[in-house]
C-alpha positions in Angstrom: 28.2 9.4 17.1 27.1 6.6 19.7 27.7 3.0 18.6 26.3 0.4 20.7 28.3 -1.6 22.5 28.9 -5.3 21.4 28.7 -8.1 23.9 31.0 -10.6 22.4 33.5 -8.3 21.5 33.5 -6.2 24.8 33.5 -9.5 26.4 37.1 -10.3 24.6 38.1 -6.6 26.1 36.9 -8.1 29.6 38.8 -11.0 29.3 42.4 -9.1 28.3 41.5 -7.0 31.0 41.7 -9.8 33.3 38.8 -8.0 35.2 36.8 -11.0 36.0 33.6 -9.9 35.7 30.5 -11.1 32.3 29.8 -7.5 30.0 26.1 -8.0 31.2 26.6 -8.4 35.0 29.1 -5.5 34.3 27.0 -3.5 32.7 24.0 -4.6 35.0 25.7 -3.4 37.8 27.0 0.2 36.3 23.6 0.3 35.5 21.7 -0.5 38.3 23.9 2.0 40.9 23.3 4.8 38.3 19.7 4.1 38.2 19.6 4.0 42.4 21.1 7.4 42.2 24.4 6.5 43.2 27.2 8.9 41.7 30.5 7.8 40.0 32.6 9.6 37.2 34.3 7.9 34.3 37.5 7.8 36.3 35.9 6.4 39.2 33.3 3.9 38.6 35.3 0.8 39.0 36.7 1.6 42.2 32.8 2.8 43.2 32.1 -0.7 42.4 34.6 -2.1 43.6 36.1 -3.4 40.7 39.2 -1.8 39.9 42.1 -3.8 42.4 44.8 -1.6 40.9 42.6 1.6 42.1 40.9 3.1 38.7 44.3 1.4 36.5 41.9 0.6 34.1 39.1 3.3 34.2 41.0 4.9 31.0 40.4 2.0 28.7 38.1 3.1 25.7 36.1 0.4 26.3 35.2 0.8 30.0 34.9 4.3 29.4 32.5 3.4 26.4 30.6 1.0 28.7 30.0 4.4 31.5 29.1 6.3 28.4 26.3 4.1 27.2 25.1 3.0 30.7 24.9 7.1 31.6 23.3 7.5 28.6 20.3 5.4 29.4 19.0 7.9 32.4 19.5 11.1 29.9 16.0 11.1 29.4 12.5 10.2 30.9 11.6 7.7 30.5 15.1 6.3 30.7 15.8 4.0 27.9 17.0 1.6 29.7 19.0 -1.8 27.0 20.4 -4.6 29.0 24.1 -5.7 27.4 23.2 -9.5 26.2 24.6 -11.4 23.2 23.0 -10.7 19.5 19.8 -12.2 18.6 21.9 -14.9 16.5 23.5 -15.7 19.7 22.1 -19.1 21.2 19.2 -18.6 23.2 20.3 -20.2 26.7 23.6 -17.8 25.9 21.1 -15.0 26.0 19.0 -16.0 28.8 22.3 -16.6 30.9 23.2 -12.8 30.1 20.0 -11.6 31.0 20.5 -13.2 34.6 23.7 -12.3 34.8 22.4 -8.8 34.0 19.5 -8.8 36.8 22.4 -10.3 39.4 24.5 -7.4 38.8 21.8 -4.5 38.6 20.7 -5.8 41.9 24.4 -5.2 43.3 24.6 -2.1 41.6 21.6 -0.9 42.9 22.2 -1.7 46.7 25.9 -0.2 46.6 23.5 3.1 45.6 22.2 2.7 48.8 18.9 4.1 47.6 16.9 1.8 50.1 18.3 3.7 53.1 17.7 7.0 51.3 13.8 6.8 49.8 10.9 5.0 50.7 10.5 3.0 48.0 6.7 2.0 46.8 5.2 -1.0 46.8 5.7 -1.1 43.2 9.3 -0.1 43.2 9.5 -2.8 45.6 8.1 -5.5 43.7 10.2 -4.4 41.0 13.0 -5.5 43.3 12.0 -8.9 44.3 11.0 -10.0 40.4 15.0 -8.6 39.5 15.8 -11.2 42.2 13.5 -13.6 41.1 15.4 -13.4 37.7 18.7 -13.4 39.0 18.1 -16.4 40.8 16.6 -18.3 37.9 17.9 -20.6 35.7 16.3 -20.8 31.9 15.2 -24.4 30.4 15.2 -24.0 26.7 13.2 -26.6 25.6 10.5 -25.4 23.7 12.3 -22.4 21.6 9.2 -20.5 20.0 7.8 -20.5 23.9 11.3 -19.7 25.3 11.9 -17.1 23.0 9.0 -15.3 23.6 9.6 -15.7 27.6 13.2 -14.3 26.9 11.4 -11.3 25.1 8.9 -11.0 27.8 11.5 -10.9 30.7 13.7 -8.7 28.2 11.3 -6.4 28.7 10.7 -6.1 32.3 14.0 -5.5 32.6 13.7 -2.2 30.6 10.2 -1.4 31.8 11.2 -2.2 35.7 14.8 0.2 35.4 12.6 3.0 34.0 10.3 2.5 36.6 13.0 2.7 39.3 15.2 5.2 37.9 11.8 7.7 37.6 10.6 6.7 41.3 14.4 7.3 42.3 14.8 10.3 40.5 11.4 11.8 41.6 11.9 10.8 45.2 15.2 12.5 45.5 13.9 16.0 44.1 10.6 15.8 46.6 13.9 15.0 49.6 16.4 18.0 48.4 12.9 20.1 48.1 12.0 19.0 51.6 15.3 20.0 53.3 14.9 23.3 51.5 
């Protein structure tokens, strides 16, 4: 049975940890190397990312290996079904807004330590894709008008998800056409 992971509590798990890292630009980050096609197992992805000083001490926490779990899970299928970690819907909405940043900041790591840019030619949607991720990681939200906000949030929320599917399938198409080619 998969539960869904819980921001405020895997944040607490972060914080014992002492891993110094937010669950969404964790999880953004996991999530955007898988999505560039870059390859880790549970016992490894920290180190992959570089965020394991002890050398993959902590890759056997439930938690973390939860956290691989889900973010694997989200390229299982095409579309990939692709959910951003952010605090619950009760959560304050600059809380929220903060997470998704934090979220596009770290997909946008994840996704160059991939390396995918060197590998395929991305398109000039993929590409676009790209540059609105850093668009959003470099933003900051004003909540001032909350019906307006929230409905921005949502909107953003889900380019995130439409965007990662879109570069996971260009990614995972592009690498079958390169493996065919050398073939």
């Amino acid at each position: 049975m998969h539960v869904p992971l819980n921001h405020t509590e895997f944040s607490q798990t972060l914080a014992t940890l002492r891993l110094g890292v937010d669950p969404s630009d964790l999880h953004g980050s996991l999530t955007g190397f898988l999505c560039g096609g870059g390859r880790a197992s549970i016992a490894d992805w920290l180190d992959v990312l570089a965020l394991d000083p002890d050398g993959n001490a902590l890759s056997g926490h439930a938690a973390l290996q939860r956290l691989f779990r889900s973010c694997s899970a989200q390229f299982a299928k095409e579309p990939a079904d692709v959910e951003p970690l952010l605090p619950n819907s009760t959560a304050p909405l600059s809380q929220r807004a903060d997470a998704l940043v934090e979220w596009c900041r770290g997909f946008l790591g994840g996704f160059g330590l991939a390396g995918t840019a060197q590998r395929i030619d991305l398109s000039a949607d993929a590409k676009e894709v790209l540059a609105d991720f850093g668009t959003v990681a470099a933003s900051r939200f004003d909540a001032s008008d909350k019906t307006e906000d929230a409905q921005a949030l949502a909107d953003v929320l889900d380019f995130a998800r439409t965007g990662a599917a879109l570069l996971h399938a260009e990614i995972t198409n592009g690498a079958r056409i390169a493996a065919r080619s050398l073939h």
